[in-house]
C-alpha positions as CSV (number, residue, x, y, z in Angstrom):
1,X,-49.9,40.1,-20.0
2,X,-49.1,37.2,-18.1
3,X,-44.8,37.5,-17.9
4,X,-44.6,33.5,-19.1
5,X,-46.1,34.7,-22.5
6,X,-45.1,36.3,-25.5
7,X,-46.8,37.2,-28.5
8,X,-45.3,39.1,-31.8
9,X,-45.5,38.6,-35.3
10,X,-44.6,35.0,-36.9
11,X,-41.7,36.0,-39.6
12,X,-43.0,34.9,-43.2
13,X,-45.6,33.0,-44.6
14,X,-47.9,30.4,-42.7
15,X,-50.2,28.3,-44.3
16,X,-52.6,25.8,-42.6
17,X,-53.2,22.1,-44.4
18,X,-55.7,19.5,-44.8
19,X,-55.3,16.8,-46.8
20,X,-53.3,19.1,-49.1
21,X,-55.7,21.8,-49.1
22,X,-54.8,25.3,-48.0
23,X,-57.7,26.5,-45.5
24,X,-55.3,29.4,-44.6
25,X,-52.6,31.3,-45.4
26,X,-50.9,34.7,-44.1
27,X,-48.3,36.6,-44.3
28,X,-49.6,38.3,-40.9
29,X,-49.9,35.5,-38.5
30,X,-48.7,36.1,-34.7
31,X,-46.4,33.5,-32.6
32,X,-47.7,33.1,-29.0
33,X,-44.6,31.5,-26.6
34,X,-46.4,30.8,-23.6
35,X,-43.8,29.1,-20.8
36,X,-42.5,25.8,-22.0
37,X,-45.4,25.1,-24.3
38,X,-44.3,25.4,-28.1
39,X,-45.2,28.4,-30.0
40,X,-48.5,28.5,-31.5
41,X,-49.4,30.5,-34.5
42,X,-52.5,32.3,-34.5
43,X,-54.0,33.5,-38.1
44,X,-56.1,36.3,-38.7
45,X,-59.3,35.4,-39.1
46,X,-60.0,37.2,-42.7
47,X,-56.9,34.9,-44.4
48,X,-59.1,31.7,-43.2
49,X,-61.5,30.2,-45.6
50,X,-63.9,30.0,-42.8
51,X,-66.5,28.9,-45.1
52,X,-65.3,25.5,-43.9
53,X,-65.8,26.1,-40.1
54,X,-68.6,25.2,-38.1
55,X,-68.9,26.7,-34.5
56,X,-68.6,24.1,-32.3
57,X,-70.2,23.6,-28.4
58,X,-67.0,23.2,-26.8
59,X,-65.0,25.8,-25.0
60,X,-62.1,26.1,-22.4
61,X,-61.2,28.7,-20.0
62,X,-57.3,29.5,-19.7
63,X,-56.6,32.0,-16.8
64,X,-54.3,34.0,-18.7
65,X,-55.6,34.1,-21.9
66,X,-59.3,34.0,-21.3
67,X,-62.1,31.9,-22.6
68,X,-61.9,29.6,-25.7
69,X,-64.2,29.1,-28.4
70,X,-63.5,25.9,-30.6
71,X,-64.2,25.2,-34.3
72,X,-65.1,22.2,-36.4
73,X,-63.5,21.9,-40.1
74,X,-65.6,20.1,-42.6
75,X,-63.4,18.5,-45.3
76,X,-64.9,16.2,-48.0
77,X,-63.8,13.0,-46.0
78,X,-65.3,14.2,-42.6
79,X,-65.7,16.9,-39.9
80,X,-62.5,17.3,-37.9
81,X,-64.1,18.0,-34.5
82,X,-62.6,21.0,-32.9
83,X,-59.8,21.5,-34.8
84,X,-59.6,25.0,-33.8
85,X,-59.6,27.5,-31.6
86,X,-59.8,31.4,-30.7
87,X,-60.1,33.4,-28.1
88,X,-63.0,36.3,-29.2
89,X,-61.8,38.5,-26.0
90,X,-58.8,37.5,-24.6
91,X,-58.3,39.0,-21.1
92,X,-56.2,42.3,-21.0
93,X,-52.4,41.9,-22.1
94,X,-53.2,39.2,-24.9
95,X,-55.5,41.1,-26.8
96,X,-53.6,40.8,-30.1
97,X,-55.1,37.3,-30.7
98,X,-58.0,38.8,-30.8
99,X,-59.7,37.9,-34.2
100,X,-56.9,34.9,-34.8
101,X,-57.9,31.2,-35.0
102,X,-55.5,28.3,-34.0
103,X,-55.3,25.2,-35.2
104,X,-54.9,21.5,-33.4
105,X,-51.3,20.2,-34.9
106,X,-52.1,16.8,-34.9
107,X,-55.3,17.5,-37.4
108,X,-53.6,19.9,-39.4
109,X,-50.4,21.0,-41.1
110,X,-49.2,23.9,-39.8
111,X,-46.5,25.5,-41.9
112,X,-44.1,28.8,-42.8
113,X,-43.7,28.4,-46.5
């Protein structure tokens, strides 16, 4: 793992809003502190109603986590275009996001209950 980042498990409850819907919500989400970024929290994909993703064309490549793959969230006011993101095989070192989705704060509410 890249020595600028840090991943271990985010203490409590996390949910993820939309419009005052819960689209997930674990009690085993993991906190990635990467440098001076802020901490992200990454859910397990299983306490996601991914019913409401779409997979979506984008994608980014980070050189210490690997390559990205983006999803769309489909609300019933609209489709919130890449509104999250996971890394299916992160590169050696950050492999506990593996399986985890995370979410664009400015589309969502992210939140520890």
């Amino acid at each position: 793992m890249a020595d600028h980042i840090k991943i271990r498990k985010a203490d409590g409850t996390w949910v993820v809003r939309v419009a005052g819907a819960v689209v997930a919500e674990s009690a085993n989400a993991l906190e990635l502190a990467e440098g001076d970024y802020p901490e992200v929290i990454y859910f397990p994909r299983g306490d996601i109603a991914m019913a409401f993703f779409d997979s979506s064309e984008k994608s980014t490549h980070c050189p210490h986590k690997g390559d990205a793959s983006y999803f769309h969230l489909v609300t019933k006011s609209g489709t919130l275009d890449n509104a999250a993101w996971s890394y299916e095989t992160p590169l050696d070192g950050v492999s506990d996001i593996a399986g985890h989705l995370a979410f664009a704060h400015e589309m969502v509410t992210v939140e520890k209950l």
